[in-house]
N, C-alpha and C positions, 0 to 999 in steps of 0.2 A: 504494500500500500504506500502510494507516493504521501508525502510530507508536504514537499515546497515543486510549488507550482511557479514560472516567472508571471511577472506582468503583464505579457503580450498571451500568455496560456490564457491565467483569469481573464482578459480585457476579449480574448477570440470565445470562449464557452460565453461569454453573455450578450456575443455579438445577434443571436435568435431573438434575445428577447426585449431587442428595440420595439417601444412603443406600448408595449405588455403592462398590465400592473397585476403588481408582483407584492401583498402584503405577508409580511415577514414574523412572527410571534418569534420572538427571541428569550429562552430560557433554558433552564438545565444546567445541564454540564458546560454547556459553552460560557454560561457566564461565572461559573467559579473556577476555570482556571487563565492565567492571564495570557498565556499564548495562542488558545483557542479563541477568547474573546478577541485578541486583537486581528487576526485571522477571520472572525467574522465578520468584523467591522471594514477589515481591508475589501472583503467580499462585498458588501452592503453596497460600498462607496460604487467599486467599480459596476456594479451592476448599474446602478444610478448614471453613470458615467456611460455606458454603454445604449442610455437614453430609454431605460426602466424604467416604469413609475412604481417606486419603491418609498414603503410605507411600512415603519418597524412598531412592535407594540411590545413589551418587555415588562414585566412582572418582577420579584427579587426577595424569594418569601426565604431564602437561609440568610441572607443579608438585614430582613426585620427582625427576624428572630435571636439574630445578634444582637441589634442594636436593643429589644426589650432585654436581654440578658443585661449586658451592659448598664440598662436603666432601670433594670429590677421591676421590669413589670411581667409578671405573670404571662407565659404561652399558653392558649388555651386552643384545646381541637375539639368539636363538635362532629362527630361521626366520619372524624379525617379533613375536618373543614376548619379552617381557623376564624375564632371567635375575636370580633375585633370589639372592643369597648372602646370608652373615647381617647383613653389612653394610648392604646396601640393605634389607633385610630391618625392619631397626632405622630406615633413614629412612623408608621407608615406612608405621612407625605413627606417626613424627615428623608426616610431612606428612598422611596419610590420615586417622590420627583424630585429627589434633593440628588444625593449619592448617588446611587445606580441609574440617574437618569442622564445624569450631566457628564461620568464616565462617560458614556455610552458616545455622546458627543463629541468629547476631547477626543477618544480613538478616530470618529468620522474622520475630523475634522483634521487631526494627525495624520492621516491617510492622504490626504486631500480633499476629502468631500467638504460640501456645506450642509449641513446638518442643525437643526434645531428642534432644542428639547419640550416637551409642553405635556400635561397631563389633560383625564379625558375633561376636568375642570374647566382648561383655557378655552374660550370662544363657546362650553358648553359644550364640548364636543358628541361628552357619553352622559345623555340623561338619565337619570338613574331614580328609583322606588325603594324603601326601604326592603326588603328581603324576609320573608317569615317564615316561609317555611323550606329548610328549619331557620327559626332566629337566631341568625348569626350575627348581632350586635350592628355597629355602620359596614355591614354588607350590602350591598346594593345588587338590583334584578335592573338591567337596561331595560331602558323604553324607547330612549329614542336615542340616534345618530346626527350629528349637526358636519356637515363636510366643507362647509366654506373654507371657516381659517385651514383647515389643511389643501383642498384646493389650491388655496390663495398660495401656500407652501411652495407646493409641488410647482406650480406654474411659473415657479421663479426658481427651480431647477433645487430645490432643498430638500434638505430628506428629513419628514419630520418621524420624528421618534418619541412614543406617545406610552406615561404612563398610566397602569389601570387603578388611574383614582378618580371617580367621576363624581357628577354634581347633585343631588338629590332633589326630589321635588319640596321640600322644605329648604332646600338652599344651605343643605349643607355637605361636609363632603362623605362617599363612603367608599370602602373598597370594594371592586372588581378583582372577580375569577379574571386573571391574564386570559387564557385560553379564549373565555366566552367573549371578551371584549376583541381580541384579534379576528374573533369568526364573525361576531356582529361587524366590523368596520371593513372585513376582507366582503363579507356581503353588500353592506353602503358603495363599496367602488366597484362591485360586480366584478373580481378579480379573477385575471386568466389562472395565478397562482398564488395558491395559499400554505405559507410554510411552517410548519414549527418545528424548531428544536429543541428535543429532547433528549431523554439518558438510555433512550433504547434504541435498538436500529428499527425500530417499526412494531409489525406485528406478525407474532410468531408463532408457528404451530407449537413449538416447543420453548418454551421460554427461557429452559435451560441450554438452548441449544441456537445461536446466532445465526446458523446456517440455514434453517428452516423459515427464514423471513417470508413472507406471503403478499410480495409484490404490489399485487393489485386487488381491491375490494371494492363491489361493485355496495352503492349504498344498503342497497334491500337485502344485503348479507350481512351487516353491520350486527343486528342484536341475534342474528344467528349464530356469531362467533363468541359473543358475550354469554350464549345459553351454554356453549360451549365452554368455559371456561380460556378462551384463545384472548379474551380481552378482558383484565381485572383488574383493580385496586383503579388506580390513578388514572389508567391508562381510558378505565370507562367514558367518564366524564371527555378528556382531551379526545376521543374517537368521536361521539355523539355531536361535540360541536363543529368538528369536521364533517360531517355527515350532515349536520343540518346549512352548514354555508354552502356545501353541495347542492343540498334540496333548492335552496335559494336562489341560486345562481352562479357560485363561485363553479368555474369551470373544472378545476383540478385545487385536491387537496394533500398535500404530503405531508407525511411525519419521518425526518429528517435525524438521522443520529448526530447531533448536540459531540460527542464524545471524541470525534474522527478531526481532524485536521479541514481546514475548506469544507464541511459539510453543507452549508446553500449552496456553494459552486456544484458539487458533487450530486445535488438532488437533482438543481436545475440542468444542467448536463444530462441526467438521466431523465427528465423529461423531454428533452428537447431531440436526444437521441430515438426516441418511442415515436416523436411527433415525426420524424425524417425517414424512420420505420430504420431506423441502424440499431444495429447491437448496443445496448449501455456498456459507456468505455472503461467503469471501474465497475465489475461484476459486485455487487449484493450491498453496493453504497448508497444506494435510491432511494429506498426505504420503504413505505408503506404507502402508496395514492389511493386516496379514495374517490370514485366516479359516480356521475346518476346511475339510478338500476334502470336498468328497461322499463 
């Protein structure tokens, strides 16, 4: 498995997806270690460069969980769901659009990109309901999608990179599922592709077993794999809202292994490859796309 790609490699695999919009959910593994991260960010830029419309959304839940350590406030998980009261509530736009959002920028923008950070807050991006069931404290269920300010972004060749704190209908802030808020925004721009990285290479017949990835899932197989036991724990949730940006409209949806070196290069590659009908050029790197069922 290659490592290091040059500039003219990355700058020719994103040369297909001129004009395309490409929204990007950014998490996992790629953001806790810092060669990966920067590697993805090198990715992000040139994809944008290559005249993508690229739109990152990025989460940063081992990052708040430090930061409550740090400040001695209590982690709390509700059925594997983190329970935000107003305390965490407050560190979570510390760390979400503070920290890991403005990293996320300095690498672009280290790279060469232009890049600007914004939470779903700014311009009201992500309107958001309090959350009940279950109640998970300033959790928020989106309502709506607001796309101008990011428009307005994009159209001045900027890569906005958005995190999932949105705005409540009481006018206050709460947090957002990353996942659900990159599949609700990948659906507002009708995206040819929607990517997220995470700490698996996909999905697997075998889960002890990498080699068993299962390529492609057509949506209407989706909770047939889940009855199966082939899709569990974490992976549930992050499949379903793939599955519903599908239904939506989102043309193609991939789950990306977070863990590998260039892994958006490596997906989008592997899609682009599929679309030209060529062999994928790094066998079993693609990861998991999800498509409409018949």
């Amino acid at each position: 498995m290659r490592k290091n790609y040059s500039d003219e490699e990355i700058s020719q695999a994103f040369r297909h997806f001129r004009g395309r919009n490409v929204v990007v959910k950014y998490g996992g593994a790629a953001m806790q270690s810092s060669a990966l991260k920067h590697l993805a960010c090198k990715d992000i830029v040139a994809l944008r460069a290559a005249r993508a419309n690229v739109l990152v959304v990025h989460g940063g839940g081992p990052e708040l969980s430090a930061l409550q350590e740090r400040l001695g406030i209590e982690t709390r998980f509700v059925n594997g769901l983190r329970y935000t009261d107003a305390a965490t509530m407050e560190a979570a736009i510390m760390t979400l659009c503070g920290k890991v959002n403005k990293e996320l920028v300095r690498l672009m923008e280290n790279n060469g990109g232009r890049a600007v950070g914004i939470s779903g807050i700014d311009g009201s991006i992500i309107k958001c309901r309090r959350q009940t069931d279950p109640d998970l404290g300033y959790v928020g269920e989106i309502t709506k999608i607001k796309k101008e300010l990011l428009h307005t972004l994009m159209l001045d060749d900027i890569i906005p990179v958005i995190s999932s704190v949105g705005i409540g209908e009481d006018g206050l802030p709460y947090n957002i599922n990353a996942d659900t808020a990159a599949a609700r925004l990948a659906i507002a721009f009708t995206a040819d592709y929607f990517i997220t990285l995470t700490d698996v290479p996909g999905v697997l017949r075998n889960v002890s077993d990498p080699e068993s990835l299962i390529r492609e899932v057509q949506t209407d197989e989706v909770e047939g794999l889940i009855s199966k036991g082939l899709i569990t724990g974490g992976m549930v949730p992050k499949v379903r809202g793939l599955t519903d940006a599908v239904e939506h409209g989102v043309k193609t949806a991939t789950i990306a292994n977070g863990r590998i070196p260039h892994a958006l290069m490596l997906a989008l590659m592997g899609r682009a490859a599929v679309e030209k009908g060529q062999p994928e050029q790094e066998e079993g790197l693609s990861g998991t796309t999800i498509f409409g069922g018949e």
